[in-house]
C-alpha positions as CSV (number, residue, x, y, z in Angstrom):
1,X,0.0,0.0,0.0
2,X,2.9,2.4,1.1
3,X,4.6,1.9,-2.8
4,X,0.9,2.3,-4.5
5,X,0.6,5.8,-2.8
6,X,4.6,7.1,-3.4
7,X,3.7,5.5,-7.0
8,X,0.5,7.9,-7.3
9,X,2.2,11.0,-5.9
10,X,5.0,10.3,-8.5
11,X,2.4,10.6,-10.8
12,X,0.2,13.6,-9.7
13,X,3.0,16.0,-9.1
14,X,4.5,16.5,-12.8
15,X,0.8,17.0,-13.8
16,X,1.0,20.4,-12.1
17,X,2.1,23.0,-14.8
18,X,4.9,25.1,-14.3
19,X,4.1,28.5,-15.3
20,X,6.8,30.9,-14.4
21,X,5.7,34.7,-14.0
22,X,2.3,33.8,-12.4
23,X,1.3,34.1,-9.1
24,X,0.1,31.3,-7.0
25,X,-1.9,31.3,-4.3
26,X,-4.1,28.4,-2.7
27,X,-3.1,25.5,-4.7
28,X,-4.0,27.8,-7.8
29,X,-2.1,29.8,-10.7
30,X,-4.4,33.0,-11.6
31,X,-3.7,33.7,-15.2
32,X,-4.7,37.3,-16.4
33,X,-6.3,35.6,-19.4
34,X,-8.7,33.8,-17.6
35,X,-12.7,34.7,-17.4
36,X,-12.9,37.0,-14.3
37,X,-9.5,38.5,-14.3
38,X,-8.4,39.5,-17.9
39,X,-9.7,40.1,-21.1
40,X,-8.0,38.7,-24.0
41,X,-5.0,41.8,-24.2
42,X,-2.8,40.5,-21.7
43,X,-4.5,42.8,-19.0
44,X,-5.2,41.6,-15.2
45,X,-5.1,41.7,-11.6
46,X,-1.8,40.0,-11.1
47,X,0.3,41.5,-14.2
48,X,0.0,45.7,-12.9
49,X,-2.8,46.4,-13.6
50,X,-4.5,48.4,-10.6
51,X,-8.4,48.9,-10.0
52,X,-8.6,53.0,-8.9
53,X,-11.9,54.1,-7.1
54,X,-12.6,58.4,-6.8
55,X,-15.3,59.7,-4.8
56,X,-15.5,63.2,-3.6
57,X,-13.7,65.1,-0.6
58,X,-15.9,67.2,0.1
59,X,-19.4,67.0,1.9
60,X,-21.9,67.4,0.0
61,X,-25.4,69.3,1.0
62,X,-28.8,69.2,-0.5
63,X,-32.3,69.5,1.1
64,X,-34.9,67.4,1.8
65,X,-37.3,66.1,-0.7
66,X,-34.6,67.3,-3.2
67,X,-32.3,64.3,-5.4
68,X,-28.4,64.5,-5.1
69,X,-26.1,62.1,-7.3
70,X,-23.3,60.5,-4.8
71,X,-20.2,60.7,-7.3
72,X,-18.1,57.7,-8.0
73,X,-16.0,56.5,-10.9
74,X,-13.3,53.9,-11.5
75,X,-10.6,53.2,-13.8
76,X,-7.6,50.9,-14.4
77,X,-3.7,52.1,-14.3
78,X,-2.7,51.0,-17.0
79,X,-6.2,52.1,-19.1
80,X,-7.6,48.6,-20.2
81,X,-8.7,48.3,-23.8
82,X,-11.5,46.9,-22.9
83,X,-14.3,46.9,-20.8
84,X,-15.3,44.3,-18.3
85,X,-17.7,43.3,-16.1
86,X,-17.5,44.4,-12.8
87,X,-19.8,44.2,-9.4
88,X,-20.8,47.6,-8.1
89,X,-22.1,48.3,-4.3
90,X,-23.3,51.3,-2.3
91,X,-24.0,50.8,1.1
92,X,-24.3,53.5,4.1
93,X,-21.8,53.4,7.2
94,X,-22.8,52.4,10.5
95,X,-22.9,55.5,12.4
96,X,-23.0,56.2,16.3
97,X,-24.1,52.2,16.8
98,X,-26.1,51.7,14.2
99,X,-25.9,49.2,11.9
100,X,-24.4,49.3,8.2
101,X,-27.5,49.7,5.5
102,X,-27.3,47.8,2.3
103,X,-28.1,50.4,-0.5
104,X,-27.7,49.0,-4.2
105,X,-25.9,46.4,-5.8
106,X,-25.2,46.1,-9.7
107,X,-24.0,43.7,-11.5
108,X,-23.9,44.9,-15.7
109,X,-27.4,46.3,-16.0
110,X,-29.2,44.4,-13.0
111,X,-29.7,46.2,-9.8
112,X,-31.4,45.9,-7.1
113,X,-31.9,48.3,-4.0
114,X,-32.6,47.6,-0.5
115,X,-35.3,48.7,2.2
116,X,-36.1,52.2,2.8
117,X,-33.9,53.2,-0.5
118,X,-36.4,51.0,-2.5
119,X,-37.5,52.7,-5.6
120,X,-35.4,55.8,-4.6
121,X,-32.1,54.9,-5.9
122,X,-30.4,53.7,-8.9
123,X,-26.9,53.5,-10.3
124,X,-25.9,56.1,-13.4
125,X,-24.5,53.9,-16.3
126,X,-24.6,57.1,-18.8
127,X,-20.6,56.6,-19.0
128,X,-18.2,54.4,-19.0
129,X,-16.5,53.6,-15.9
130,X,-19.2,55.3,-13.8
131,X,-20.8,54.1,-10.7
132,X,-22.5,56.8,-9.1
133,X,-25.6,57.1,-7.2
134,X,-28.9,58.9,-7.3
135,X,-30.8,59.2,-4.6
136,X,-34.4,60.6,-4.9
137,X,-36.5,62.4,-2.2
138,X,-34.1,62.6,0.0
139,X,-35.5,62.3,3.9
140,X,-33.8,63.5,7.1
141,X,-32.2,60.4,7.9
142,X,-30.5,60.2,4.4
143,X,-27.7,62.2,5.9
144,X,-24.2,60.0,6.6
145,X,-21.7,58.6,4.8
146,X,-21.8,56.4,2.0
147,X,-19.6,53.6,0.3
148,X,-18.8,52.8,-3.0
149,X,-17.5,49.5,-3.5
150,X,-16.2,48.4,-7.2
151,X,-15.6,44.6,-7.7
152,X,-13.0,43.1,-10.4
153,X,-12.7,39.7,-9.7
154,X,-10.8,39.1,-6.8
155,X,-9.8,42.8,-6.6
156,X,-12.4,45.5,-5.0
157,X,-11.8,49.0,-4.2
158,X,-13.7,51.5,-2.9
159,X,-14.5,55.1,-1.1
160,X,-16.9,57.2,0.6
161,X,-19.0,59.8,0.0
162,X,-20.2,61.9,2.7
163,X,-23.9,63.7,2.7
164,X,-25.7,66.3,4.4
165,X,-29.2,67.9,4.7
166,X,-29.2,71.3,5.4
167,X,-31.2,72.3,7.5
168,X,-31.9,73.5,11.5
169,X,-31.6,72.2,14.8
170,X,-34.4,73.5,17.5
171,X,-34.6,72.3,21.1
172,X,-38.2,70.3,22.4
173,X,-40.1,69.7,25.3
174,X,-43.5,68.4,25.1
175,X,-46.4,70.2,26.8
176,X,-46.1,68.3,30.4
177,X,-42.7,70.3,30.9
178,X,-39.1,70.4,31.1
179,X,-37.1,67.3,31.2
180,X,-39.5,64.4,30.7
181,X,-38.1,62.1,28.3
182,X,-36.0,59.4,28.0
183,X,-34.1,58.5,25.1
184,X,-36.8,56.7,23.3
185,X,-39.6,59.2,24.2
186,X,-37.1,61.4,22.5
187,X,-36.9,59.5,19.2
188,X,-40.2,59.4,18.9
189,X,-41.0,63.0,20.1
190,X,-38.4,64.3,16.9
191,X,-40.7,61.5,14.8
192,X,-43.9,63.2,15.7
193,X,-42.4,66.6,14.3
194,X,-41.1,65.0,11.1
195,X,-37.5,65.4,12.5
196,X,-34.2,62.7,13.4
197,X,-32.3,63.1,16.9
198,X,-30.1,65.8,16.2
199,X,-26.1,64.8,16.2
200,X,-23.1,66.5,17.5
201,X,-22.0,67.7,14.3
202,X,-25.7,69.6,13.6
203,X,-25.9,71.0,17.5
204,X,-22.2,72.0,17.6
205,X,-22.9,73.5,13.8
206,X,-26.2,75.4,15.2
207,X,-24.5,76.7,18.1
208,X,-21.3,78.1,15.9
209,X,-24.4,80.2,14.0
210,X,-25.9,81.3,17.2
211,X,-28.3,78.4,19.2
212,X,-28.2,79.4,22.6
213,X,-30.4,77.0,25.3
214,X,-30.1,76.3,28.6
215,X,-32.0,73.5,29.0
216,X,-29.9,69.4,28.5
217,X,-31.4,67.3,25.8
218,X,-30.7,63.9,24.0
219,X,-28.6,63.8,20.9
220,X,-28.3,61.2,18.5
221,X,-25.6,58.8,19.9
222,X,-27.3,58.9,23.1
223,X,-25.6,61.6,25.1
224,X,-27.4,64.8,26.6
225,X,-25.8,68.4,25.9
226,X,-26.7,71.8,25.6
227,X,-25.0,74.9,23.6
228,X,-24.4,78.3,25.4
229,X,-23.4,81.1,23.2
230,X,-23.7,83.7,26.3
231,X,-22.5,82.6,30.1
232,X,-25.0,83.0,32.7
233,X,-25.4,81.9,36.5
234,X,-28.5,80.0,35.3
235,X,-26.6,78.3,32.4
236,X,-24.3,76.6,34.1
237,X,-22.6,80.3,35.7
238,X,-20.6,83.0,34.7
239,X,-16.9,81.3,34.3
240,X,-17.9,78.5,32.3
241,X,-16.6,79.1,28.8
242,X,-19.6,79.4,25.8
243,X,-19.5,76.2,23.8
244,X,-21.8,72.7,23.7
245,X,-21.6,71.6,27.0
246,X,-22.1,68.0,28.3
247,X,-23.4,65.7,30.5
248,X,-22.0,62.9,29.0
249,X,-23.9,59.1,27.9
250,X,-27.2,58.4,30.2
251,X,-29.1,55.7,30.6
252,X,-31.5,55.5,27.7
253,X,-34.5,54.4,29.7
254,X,-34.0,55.8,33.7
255,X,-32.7,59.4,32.6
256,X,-35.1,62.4,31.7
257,X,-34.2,65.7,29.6
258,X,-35.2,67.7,26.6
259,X,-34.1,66.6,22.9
260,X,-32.7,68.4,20.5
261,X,-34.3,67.5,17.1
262,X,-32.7,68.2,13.2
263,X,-34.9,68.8,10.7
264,X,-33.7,69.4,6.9
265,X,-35.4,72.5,4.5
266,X,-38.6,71.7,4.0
267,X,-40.2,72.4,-0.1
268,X,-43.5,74.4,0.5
269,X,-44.3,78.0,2.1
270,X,-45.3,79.0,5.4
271,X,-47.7,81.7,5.9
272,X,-50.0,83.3,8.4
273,X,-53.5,83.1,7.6
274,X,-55.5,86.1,8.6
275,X,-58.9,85.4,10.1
276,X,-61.8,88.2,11.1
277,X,-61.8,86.3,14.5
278,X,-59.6,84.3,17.1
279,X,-59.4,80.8,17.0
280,X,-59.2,77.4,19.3
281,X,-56.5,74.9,17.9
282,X,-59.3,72.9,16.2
283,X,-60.8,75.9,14.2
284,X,-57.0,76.8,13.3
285,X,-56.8,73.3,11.9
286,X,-59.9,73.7,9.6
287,X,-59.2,76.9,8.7
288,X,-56.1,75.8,7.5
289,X,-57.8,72.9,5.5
290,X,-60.7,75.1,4.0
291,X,-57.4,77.4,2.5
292,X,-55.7,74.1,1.0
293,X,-53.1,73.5,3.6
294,X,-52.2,72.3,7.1
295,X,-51.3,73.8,10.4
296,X,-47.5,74.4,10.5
297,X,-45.8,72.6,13.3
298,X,-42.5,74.0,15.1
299,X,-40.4,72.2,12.4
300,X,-41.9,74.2,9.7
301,X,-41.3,77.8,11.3
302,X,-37.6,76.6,11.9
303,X,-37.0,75.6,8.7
304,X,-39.3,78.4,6.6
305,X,-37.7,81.3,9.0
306,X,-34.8,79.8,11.7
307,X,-36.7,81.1,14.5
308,X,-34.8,81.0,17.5
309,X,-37.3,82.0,20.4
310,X,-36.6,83.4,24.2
311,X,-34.3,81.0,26.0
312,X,-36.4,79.9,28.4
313,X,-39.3,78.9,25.8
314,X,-40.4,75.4,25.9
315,X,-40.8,75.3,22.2
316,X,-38.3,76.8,20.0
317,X,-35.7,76.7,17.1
């Protein structure tokens, strides 16, 4: 038995080729002629040829309900001759804890999206080489940053693109008073004024154009903070510096404050209506319907005018 198996290996082994020049890796010679990693012109993977990915720098900034194209091309150093088939994906960064969102994936003229991006987004293939995005009616939470992944065989590069709504950050408190919700309450207190949990980035951008609040609310990664343009024993006291100030990470479900809540610019027009006499909320609310619209709510007067009321307001922006 011991000869039979030395006689087989004596056997197997010169059946490998010998191919000098290619690499091997796992029991395998890639060849740039083959199917996935050449293309007939002694291009590939493995012989110089190097997959480049270009996405923007710079942040881009659009408005809600708007559509923005996410920028992204590729190309080969050296240029190929040829075209080939490649594997395109978009996916949005986990941000702050959350997890990483699936976007699109493309594969020569089949796409197919995912979730909430469902029938919002699909890939530019007007050029060659291109792989950019469009995303249509964009919503607050569109904001983040976004990957764009090109495939080549066994080759994939990639880079981000970074997007952001313009729009305003205004502190809330519901009607029972100050600091009476916890981190979910929060979330869903921003949700019932068509807002997102305002980040660090939007407060600490709001304060640098002039929010001033003394009251603590949630942000978005689940600390609570406040931004103080003008010291003030009631703010925290005279020789505390202006800037966002924190209390740090709370627990989400035991600890009570305010919220801050983003809203992007909104399309449409606010306006006062003018009525012979004074009205209860309800009567507003029809009035408002019998003239073709709808009661404005504090989002809407932040983002039509960037109202910033009295400090010690309970509602403002």
């Amino acid at each position: 038995m011991r000869a039979s198996v030395g006689l087989l290996l004596l056997v197997l082994l010169p059946l490998l080729p010998c191919v000098p020049g290619l690499p091997f890796y796992n029991g395998f010679y890639y060849s740039p002629s083959g199917r996935n990693l050449g293309n007939g012109h002694g291009e590939g993977l493995f012989n110089g040829v190097k997959l480049v990915v270009e996405t923007p720098e710079e942040t881009l900034f659009t408005h809600q309900g708007t559509s923005v194209t996410l920028p992204c091309r590729y190309h080969y150093k050296p240029a190929l001759v040829s075209p080939r088939p490649v594997r395109i994906k978009w996916w949005k960064l986990s941000e702050n804890g959350a997890p990483e969102q699936d976007v699109l994936v493309s594969i020569g003229q089949r796409q197919r999206s995912f979730g909430d991006y469902q029938g919002r987004v699909h890939l530019l293939q007007d050029r060659e080489l291109e792989a950019s995005l469009e995303l249509q009616d964009l919503q607050p939470e569109d904001s983040g940053r976004y990957r764009c992944e090109v495939i080549d065989g066994l080759e994939d590069e990639s880079g981000v693109v970074e997007l952001e709504l313009r729009g305003v950050v205004f502190p809330y408190q519901p009607s029972q008073g100050r600091y009476k919700l916890n981190f979910p309450k929060a979330q869903q207190a921003c949700e019932e004024q068509d807002a997102v949990v305002a980040s660090f980035e939007q407060l600490f951008r709001a304060w640098e154009e002039g929010l001033d609040w003394c009251n603590a609310g949630w942000l978005e990664d689940g600390s609570v903070q406040y931004p103080i343009t003008l010291p003030r024993e009631p703010c925290g006291g005279l020789g505390l510096a202006p800037g966002v100030r924190s209390y740090g990470p709370r627990h989400h479900r035991l600890s009570r404050y305010d919220v801050f809540c983003f809203t992007a610019a909104l399309k449409g027009q606010v306006y006062y209506l003018e009525h012979p006499e004074k009205l209860t909320l309800t009567e507003a609310r029809e009035a408002c319907r019998e003239d073709g619209a709808h009661i404005a709510k504090i989002l809407m007067l932040c983002s039509a005018f960037g109202l910033r009321l009295p400090t010690y307001s309970s509602h403002g922006c």
